[in-house]
C-alpha positions as CSV (number, residue, x, y, z in Angstrom):
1,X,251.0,4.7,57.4
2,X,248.2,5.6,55.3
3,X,244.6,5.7,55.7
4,X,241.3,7.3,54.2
5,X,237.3,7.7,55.8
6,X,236.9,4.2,55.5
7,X,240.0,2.4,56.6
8,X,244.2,2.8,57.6
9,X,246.7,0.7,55.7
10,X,250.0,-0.1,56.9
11,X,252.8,-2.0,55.6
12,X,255.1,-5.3,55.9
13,X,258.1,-6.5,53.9
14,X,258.5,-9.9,52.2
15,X,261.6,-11.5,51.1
16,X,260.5,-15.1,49.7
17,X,263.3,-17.4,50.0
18,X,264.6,-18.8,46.6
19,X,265.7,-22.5,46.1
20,X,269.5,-21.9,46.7
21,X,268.4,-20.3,50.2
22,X,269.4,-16.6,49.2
23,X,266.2,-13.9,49.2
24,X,264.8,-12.5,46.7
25,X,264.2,-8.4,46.0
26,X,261.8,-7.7,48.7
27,X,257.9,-7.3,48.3
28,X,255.3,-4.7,49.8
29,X,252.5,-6.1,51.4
30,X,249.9,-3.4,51.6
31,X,246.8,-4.3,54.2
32,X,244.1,-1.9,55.2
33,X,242.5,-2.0,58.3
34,X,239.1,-1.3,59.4
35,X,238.9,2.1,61.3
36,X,236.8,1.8,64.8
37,X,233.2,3.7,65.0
38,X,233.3,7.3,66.4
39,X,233.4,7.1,70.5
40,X,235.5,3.3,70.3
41,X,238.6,3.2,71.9
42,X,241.5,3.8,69.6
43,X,244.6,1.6,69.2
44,X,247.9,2.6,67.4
45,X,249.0,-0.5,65.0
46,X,250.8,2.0,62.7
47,X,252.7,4.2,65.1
48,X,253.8,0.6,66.9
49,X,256.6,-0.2,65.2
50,X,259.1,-1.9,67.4
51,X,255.9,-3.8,68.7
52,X,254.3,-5.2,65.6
53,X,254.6,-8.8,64.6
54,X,253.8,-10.1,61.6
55,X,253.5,-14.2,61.6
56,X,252.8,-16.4,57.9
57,X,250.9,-19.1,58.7
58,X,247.8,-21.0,57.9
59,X,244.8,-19.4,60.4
60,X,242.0,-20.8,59.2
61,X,243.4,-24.5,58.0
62,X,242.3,-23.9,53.9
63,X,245.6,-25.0,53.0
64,X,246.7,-21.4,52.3
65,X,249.3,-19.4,54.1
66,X,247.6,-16.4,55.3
67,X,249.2,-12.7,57.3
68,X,248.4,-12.6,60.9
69,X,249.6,-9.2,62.7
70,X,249.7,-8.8,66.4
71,X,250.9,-5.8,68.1
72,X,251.2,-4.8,71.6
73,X,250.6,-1.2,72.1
74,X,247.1,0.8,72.7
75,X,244.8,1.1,75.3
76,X,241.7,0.1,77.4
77,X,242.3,-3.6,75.6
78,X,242.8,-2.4,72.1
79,X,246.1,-4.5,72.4
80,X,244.4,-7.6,72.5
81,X,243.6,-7.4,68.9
82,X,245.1,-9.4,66.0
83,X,244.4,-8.7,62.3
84,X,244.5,-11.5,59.7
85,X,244.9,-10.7,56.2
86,X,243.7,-14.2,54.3
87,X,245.8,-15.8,51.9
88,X,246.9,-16.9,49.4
89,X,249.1,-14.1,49.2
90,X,251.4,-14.9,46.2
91,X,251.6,-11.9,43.7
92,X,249.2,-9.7,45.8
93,X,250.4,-6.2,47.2
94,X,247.4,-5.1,49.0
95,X,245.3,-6.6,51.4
96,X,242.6,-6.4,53.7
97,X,242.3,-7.2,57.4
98,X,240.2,-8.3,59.5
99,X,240.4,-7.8,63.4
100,X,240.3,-10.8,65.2
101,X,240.1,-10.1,69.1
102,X,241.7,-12.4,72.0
103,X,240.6,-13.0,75.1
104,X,242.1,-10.4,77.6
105,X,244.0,-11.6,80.2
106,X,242.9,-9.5,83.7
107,X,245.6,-7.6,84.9
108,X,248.3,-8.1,82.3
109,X,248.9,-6.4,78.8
110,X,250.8,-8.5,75.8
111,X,254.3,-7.5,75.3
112,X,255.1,-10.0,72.3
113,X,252.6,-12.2,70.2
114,X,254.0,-15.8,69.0
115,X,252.1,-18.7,67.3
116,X,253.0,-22.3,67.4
117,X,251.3,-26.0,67.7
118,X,252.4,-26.2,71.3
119,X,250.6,-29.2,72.1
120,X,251.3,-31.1,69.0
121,X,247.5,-31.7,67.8
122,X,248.4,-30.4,64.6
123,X,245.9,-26.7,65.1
124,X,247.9,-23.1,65.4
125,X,247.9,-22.1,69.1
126,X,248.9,-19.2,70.2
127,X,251.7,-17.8,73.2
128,X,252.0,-14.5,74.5
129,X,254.2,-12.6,76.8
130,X,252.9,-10.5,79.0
131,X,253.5,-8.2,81.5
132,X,251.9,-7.9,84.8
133,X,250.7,-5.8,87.1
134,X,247.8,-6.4,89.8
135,X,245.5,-3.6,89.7
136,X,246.1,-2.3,86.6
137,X,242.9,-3.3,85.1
138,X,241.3,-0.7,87.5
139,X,242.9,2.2,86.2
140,X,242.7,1.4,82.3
141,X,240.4,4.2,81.8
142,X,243.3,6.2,82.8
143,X,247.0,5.1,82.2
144,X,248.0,8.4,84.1
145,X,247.2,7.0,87.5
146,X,249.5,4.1,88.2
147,X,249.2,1.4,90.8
148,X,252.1,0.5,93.3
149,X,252.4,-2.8,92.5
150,X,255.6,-5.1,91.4
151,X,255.5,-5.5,87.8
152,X,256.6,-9.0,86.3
153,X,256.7,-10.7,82.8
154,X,255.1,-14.2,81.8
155,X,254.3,-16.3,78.9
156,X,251.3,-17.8,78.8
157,X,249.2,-20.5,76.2
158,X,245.8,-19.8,74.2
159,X,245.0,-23.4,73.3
160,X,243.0,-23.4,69.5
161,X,239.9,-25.2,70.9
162,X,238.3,-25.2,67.1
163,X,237.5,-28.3,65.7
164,X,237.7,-26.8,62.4
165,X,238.6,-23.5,60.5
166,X,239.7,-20.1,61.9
167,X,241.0,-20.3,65.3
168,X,239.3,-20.4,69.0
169,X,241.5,-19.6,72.2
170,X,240.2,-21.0,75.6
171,X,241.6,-19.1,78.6
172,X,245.5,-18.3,78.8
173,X,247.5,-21.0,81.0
174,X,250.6,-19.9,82.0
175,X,254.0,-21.3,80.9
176,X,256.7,-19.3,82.8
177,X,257.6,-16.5,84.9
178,X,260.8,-14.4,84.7
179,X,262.4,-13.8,88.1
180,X,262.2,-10.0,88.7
181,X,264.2,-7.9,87.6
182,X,264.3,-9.2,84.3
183,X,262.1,-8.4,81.2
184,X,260.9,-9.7,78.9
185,X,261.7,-7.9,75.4
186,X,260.9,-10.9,73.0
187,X,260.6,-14.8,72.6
188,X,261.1,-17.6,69.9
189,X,259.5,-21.1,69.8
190,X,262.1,-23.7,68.7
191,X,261.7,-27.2,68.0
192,X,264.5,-28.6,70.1
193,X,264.4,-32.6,71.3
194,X,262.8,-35.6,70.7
195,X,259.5,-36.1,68.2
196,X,259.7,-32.2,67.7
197,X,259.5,-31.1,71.2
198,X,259.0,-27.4,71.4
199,X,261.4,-25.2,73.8
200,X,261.4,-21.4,74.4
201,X,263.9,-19.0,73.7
202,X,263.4,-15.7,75.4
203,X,265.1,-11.8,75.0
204,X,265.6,-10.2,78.3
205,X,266.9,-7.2,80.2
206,X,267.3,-5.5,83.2
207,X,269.1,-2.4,84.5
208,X,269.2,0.2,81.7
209,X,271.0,3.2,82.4
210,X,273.7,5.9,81.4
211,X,277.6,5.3,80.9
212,X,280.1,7.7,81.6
213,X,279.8,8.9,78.0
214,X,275.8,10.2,78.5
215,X,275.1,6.4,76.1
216,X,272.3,4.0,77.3
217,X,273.1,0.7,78.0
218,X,271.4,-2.4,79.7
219,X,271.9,-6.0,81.1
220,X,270.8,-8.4,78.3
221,X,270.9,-12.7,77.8
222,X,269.2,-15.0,75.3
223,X,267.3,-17.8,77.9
224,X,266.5,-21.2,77.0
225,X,263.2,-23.2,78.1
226,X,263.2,-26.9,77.7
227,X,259.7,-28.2,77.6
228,X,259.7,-31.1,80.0
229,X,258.2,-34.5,78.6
């Protein structure tokens, strides 16, 4: 990462796929981001890297594919923050993005950031996994006190309300709930049934710990989701 007095830049990869379904040479896509006013709280898109997802898709409905980054790590709510670099992007290398912010859910922190027409009415919509933890919203302020409640991980749906143009989320409605102790690392949206039905596909663990040879190792499966109707 990057950055200056007026703004950070980070960094994705492109590989465009080529008509006989290989890649080509991969692209650097440069986007800078704005930098927060003195006193805001901070968030830490750059240093995030296992926890940055970059989605291609059209976010404001001009018929161009634009760059929408979500990541999952910061604090006090600086999580729930995407930033959407607007298209199109052939043959550019730099960008700029703007921050788009989500409605927080109370008590829970995003884990993983997907987009997908869930309810088939043809606008982007958005799903997130999150992980939860009643009374954590009363010690944001300081992530060094931590409560003694069970932690558990979800997926829930932002419905895109907008009639037209960039996005607008109503309130999350949740989808799913792992059964403890799993979690939830990761998820994929799948068209998998009848008149493009969309399914889940989620990443999860439990029970990392040390071999006899001093290695890490956990519990992990792949999980399917049918959506019913």
């Amino acid at each position: 990462m990057s950055g200056s007095n007026c703004c950070r830049s980070d960094m994705v990869h492109l590989f465009l796929r080529k008509n006989d379904g290989s890649l080509a040479a991969r692209q650097d896509l440069l986007f800078k981001l704005p930098v927060k006013p003195p006193g805001a709280e901070p968030d830490y898109l750059g240093l995030a890297r296992a926890v940055t997802h970059p989605h291609l898709v059209d976010w404001n409905r001009d018929g161009h594919t634009d760059l929408v980054v979500g990541h999952s790590e910061g604090w006090a709510g600086g999580e729930w923050t995407l930033y959407v670099c607007a298209g199109p992007l052939a043959g550019k290398t730099e960008l700029t993005a703007k921050a788009f912010v989500l409605p927080a859910v109370p008590d829970a922190r995003p884990v993983y950031f997907g987009v997908a027409d869930w309810d088939g009415d043809g606008k982007v919509d958005l799903l997130v996994a999150l992980r939860c933890q009643k009374g954590s919203d009363a010690v944001r302020a300081d992530p060094l006190k931590q409560t003694d409640e069970p932690v558990s991980y979800a997926i829930s749906w932002l419905r895109n309300t907008a009639t037209k143009g960039e996005p607008k989320f109503a309130a999350a409605s949740p989808l799913l709930t792992l059964p403890a102790p799993w979690e939830l690392d990761g998820f994929t949206v799948v068209e998998g049934g009848k008149g493009g039905r969309l399914d889940i596909v989620v990443s999860v663990s439990k029970n990392i710990r040390r071999n006899m040879e001093g290695n890490y190792c956990v519990d992990s499966q792949l999980w399917l989701y049918r959506r019913k109707g």
